[in-house]
C-alpha positions as CSV (number, residue, x, y, z in Angstrom):
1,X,-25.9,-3.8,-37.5
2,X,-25.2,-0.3,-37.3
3,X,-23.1,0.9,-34.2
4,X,-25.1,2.6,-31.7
5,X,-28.5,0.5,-32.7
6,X,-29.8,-2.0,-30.4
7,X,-32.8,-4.4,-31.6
8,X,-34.7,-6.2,-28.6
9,X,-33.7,-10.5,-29.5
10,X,-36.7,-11.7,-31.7
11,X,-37.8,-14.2,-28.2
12,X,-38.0,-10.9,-26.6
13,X,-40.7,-9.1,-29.0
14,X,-42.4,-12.2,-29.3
15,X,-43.0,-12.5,-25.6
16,X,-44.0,-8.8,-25.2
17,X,-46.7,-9.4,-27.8
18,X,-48.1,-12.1,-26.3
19,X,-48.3,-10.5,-22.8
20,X,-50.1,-8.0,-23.9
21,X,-52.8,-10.4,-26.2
22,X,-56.4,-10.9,-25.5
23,X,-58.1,-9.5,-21.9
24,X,-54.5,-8.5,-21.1
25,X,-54.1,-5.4,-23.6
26,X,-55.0,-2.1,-22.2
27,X,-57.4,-1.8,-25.7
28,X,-59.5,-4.6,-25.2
29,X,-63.2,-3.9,-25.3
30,X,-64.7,-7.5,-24.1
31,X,-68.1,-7.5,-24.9
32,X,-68.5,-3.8,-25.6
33,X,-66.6,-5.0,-29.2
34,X,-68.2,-3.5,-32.6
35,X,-69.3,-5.5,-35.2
36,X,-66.5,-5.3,-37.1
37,X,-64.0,-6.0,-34.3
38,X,-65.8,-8.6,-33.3
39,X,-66.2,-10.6,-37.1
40,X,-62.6,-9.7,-36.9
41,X,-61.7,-11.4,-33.0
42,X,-63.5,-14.5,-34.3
43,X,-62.0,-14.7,-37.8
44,X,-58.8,-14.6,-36.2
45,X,-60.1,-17.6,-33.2
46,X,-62.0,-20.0,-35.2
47,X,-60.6,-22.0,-37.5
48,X,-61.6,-22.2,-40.9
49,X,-62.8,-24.9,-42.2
50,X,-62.6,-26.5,-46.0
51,X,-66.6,-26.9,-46.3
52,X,-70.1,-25.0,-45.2
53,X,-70.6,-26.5,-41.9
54,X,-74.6,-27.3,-42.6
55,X,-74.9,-28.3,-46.2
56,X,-70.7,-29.8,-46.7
57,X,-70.2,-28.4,-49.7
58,X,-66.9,-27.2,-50.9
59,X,-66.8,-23.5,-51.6
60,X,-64.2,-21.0,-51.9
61,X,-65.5,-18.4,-49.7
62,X,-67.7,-19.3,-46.7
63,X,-69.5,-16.5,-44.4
64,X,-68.8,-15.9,-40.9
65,X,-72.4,-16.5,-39.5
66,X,-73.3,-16.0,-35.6
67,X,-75.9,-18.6,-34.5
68,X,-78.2,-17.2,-31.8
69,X,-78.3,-13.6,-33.4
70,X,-77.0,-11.8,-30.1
71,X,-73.0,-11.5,-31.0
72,X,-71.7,-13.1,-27.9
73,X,-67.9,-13.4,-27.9
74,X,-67.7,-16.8,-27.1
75,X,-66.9,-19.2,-30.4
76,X,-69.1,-22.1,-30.3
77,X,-71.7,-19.2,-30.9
78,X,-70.3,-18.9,-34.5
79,X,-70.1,-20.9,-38.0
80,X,-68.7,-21.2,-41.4
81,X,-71.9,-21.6,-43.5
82,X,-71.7,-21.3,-47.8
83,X,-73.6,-17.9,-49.2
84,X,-76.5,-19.6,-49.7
85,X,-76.9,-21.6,-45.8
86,X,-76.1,-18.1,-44.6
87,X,-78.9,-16.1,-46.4
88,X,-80.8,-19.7,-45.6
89,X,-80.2,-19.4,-41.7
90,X,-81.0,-15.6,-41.3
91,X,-84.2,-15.7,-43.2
92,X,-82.7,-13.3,-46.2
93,X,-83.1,-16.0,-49.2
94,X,-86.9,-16.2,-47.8
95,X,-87.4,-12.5,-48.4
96,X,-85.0,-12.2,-51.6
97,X,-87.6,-14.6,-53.1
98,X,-90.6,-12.8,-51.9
99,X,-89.3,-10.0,-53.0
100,X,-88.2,-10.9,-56.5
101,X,-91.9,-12.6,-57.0
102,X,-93.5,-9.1,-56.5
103,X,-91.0,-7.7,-59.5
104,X,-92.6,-7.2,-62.5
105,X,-90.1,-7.4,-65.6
106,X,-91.4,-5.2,-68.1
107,X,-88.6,-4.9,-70.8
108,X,-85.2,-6.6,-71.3
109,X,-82.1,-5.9,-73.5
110,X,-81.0,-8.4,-76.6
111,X,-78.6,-10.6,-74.2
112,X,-81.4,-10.6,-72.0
113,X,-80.5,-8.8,-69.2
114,X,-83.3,-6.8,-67.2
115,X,-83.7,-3.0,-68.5
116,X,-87.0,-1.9,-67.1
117,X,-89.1,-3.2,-64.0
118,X,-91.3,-2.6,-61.6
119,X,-93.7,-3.7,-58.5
120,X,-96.0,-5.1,-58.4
C-alpha cells in the first residue's frame, strides 16, 4: 500500500454498512417507498424460489406479484408467481382475452403473421 494511504480493515466497512441498513439509514422512506423501490426492498428480502408458487412449475423467470393489491412493506404480502399466474391473479389474462376476441384479423403476411386488423 502506498505510504501515506490508510484503508479502514474490511470488518470495519462491513460493520458501518450494516449499521446504517434498513430503518437505520437516514434515506429510508418506510412506507412512503415508490414502486420501484419497493419491488426493489422486496427482491432483495424474499427469497427466490425455483418454481411459481401457485401452479409449481419450473420457469426461468418468475414475477414479483403483491397479493392484496395495497403494496404493504411487509413480505408475506408478496409472491413468486410464473407470467401466466401473475396476469391470472391480477385479472390481466381475463381482459387480454376479451380483448383479443373483439380483434378482427383482416389480412395476414405469407408466414402468417398479422398485417392488418381491426375492432370489432
Amino acid at each position: 500500500m502506498p505510504q501515506g494511504v490508510f484503508r479502514f480493515p474490511e470488518l470495519h466497512r462491513l460493520n458501518v454498512a450494516l449499521s446504517k441498513m434498513g430503518d437505520k439509514n437516514p434515506r429510508w422512506k418506510g412506507d412512503d417507498v415508490s414502486y420501484i423501490g419497493l419491488h426493489v426492498w422486496v427482491r432483495r428480502n424474499l427469497l427466490k424460489p425455483d418454481s411459481c408458487e401457485m401452479c409449481k412449475n419450473k420457469v426461468d423467470d418468475l414475477d414479483l406479484a403483491n397479493i392484496s393489491g395495497k403494496y404493504l412493506r411487509k413480505l408475506d404480502d408478496w409472491e413468486w408467481l410464473c407470467r401466466k399466474c401473475h396476469m391470472k391473479s391480477d385479472g390481466r389474462l381475463k381482459r387480454l382475452i376479451i380483448r383479443n376476441k373483439k380483434t378482427i384479423i383482416t389480412e395476414r403476411d405469407k408466414s402468417g403473421r398479422i398485417t392488418k386488423c381491426c375492432q370489432a
